[in-house]
N, C-alpha and C positions, 0 to 999 in steps of 0.2 A: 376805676376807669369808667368811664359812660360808655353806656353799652349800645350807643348809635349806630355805630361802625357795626359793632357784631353783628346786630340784625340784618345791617346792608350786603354784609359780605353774608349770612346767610340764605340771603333769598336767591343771591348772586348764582351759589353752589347747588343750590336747589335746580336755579333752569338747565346749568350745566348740565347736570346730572340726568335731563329728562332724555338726552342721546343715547356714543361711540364710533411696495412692488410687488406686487400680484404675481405668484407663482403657484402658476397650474401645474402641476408635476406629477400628473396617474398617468393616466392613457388606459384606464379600466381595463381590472384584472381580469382576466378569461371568466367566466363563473356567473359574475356579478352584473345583473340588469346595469340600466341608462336611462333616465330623465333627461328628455327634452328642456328646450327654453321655450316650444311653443306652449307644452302641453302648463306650463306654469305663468305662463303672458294670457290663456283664456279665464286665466280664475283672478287673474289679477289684473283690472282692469277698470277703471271709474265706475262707478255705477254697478259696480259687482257687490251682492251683499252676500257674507261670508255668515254659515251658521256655527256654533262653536259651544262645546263642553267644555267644562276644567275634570279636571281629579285630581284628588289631595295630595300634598307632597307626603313620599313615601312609595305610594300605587306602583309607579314607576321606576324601576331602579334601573340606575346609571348605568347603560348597556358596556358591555365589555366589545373589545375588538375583535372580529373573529367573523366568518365567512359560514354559508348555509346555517344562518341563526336563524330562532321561532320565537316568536312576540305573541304573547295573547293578554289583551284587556278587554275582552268582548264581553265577559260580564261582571266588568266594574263598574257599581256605579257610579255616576256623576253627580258633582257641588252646582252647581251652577250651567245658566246656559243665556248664550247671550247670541247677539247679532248684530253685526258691522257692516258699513256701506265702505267702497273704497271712493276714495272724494278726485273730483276734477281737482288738477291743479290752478291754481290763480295766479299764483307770481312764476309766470312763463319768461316772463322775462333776466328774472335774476335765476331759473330752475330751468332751461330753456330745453332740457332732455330728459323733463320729468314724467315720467308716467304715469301715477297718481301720490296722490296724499294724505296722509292721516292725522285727524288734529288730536291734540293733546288739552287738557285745560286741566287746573287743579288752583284751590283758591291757598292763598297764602297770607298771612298779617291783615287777613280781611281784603284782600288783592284778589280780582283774577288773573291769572297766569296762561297767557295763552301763546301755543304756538301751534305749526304744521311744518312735519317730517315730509320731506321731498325724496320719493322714493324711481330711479331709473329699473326698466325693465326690457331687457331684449332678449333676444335666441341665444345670447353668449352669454348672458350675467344679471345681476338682481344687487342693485347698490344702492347706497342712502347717499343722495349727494347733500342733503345737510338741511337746517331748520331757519323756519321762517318765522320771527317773534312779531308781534305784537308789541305797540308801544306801551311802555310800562312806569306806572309813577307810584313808590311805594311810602306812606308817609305815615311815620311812627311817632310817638308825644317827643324823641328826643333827637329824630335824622329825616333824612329823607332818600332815595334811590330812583334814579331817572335814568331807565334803557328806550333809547329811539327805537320807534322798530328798525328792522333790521333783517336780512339776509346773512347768514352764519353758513360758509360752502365746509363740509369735508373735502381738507385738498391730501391728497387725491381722495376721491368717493371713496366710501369705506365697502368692500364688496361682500356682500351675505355669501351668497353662492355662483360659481361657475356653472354655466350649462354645456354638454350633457353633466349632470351627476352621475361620476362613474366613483365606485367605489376604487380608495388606494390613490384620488387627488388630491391636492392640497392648495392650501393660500395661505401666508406668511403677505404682511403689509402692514404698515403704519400710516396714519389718517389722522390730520391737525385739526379742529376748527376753532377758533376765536373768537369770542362774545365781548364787545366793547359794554362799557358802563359809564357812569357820569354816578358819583357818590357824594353827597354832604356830610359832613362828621363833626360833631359838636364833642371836644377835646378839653378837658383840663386844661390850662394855661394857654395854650392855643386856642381857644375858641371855636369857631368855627372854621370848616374845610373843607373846601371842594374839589376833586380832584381826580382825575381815570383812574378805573379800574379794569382788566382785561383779564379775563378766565381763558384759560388755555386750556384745551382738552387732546391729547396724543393717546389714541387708540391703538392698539397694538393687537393684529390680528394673527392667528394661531391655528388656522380651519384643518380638519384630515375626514376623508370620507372612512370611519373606520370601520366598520363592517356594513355587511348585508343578508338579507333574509326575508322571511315572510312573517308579516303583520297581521293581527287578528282587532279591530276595533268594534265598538256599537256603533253601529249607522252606518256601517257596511258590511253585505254579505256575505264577501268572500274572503280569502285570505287575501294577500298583497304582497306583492315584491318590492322591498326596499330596499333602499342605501341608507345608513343613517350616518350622517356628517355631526362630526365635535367640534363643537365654534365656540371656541376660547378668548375672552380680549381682557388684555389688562387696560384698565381707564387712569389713565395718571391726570389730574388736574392741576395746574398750576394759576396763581391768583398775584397777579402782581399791577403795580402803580408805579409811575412815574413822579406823581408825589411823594417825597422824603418819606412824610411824617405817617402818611398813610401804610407805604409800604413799611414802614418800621414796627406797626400797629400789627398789620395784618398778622405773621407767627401767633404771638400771643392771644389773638381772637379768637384764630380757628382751633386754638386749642382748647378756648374753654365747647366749643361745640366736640371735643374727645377727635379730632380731627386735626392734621397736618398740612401744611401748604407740602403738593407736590408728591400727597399720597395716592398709591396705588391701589386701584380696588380690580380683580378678577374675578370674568363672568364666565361659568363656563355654560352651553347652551346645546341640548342635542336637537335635533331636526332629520324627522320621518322624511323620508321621500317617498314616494308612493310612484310606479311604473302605472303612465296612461292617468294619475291623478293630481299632482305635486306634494306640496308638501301639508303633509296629512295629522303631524302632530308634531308638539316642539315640545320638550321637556325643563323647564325653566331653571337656572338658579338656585331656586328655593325649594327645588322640588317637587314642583304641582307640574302638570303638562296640561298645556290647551290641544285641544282635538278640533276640526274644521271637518263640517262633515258636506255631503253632494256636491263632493268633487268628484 
């Protein structure tokens, strides 16, 4: 089979992937500090540039649930150190309750790939209300993939955290967005083929503030009072066409990338909060944590 299609549907899953009823149910357990939504709207805010360490996956192990806990990484060292601006928003218009934004770029098939995450922030909440691409034309020896730009909303916003962070809240929610495509496909016996592609992305949110305690980092000198919140999302993608022959195609494609139409992938994701600072380190995935330090 010509492997036109693959590549198209691969770059497809790639921008996908650069993403992810709201039930607040603690009311913070006696014991356990509280984070503000102002004290995390002053570090977060255009023109805010944020300093940051990583440490290596492993440093950090996956905190267990439990109350009056002690965290010390104050003499680990750090991999890396970098520094981010948080950007004004530009498309107010299609993001029209965004707060700031963060771009993304990454080259692909000799492409750039560019978008910006549209991030809300208020006293009550911290959401991603969804990605703003870049017009996109991808053109390989055997197809070609043509994304308009475009506005892609998380409906409903997908929400990071409720303000205050009280430890023993939660958030359970599901979050759609939809990335339209335009795909050419040069086919055995069929020839050539033009036809929509639409990637569905349903996030499946999973949040619990599960314990609390004090925090020891480098580049601050005291201890800290935290909540630490478990932000779990399963990312289900689904890839489908209104073209016959395309959607016929697609299974067979994404299996030679060892990948399924409509596979589930889980991120699970810890996040420091920090009393009088926000939020002070996240624990990735993969096991490394970023730390944000002169907060």
């Amino acid at each position: 089979m010509n492997k036109k299609l693959l590549t198209v549907l691969g770059v497809i899953v790639i921008l996908a992937s650069c993403k992810k009823d709201d039930n607040n149910g603690g009311g913070g357990v006696s014991g356990g500090i509280q984070i503000t939504g102002a004290v995390f709207l002053n570090s977060h805010a255009p023109g805010v540039k944020h300093n940051n360490y990583r440490l290596d996956s492993g440093v950090v192990a996956s905190p267990v649930a439990g109350t009056s806990l002690s965290f010390n990484y104050s003499n680990v060292s750090d991999t890396a150190k970098w520094s981010d601006t948080l950007l004004t928003p530009t498309n107010l218009t299609a993001f029209p309750s965004a707060k700031y934004m963060v771009g993304f770029n990454q080259s692909t098939l000799g492409q750039n790939i560019s978008l910006n995450r549209y991030y809300e922030a208020t006293t009550s909440a911290w959401n991603i209300l969804g990605d703003d691409y870049g017009a996109l034309n991808v053109t390989v020896s055997q197809g070609s993939l043509a994304i308009a730009a475009q506005a892609v909303h998380a409906t409903p916003v997908q929400t990071l955290a409720n303000f205050p962070i009280s430890y023993g809240d939660s958030i359970k929610q599901t979050s759609v967005s939809v990335l339209n495509a335009t795909a050419t496909a040069a086919v055995p016996i069929f020839g050539t083929i033009t036809g929509p592609l639409t990637v569905t992305q349903t996030t499946t949110v999973n949040s619990k503030n599960m314990a609390w305690g004090t925090l020891k980092l480098k580049g601050y000198t005291d201890s800290m009072s935290v909540v630490v919140q478990k932000y779990i999302t399963d990312v289900k993608t689904d890839i489908t066409s209104t073209n016959a022959t395309i959607s016929a195609l697609i299974p067979t494609i994404l299996s030679q990338y060892g990948g399924t139409n409509g596979q589930v992938n889980t991120i699970t994701t810890y996040r420091f909060w920090a009393k009088d600072k926000g939020l002070v380190m996240t624990l990735n995935s993969n096991g490394t944590a970023n730390v944000t330090t002169g907060l």
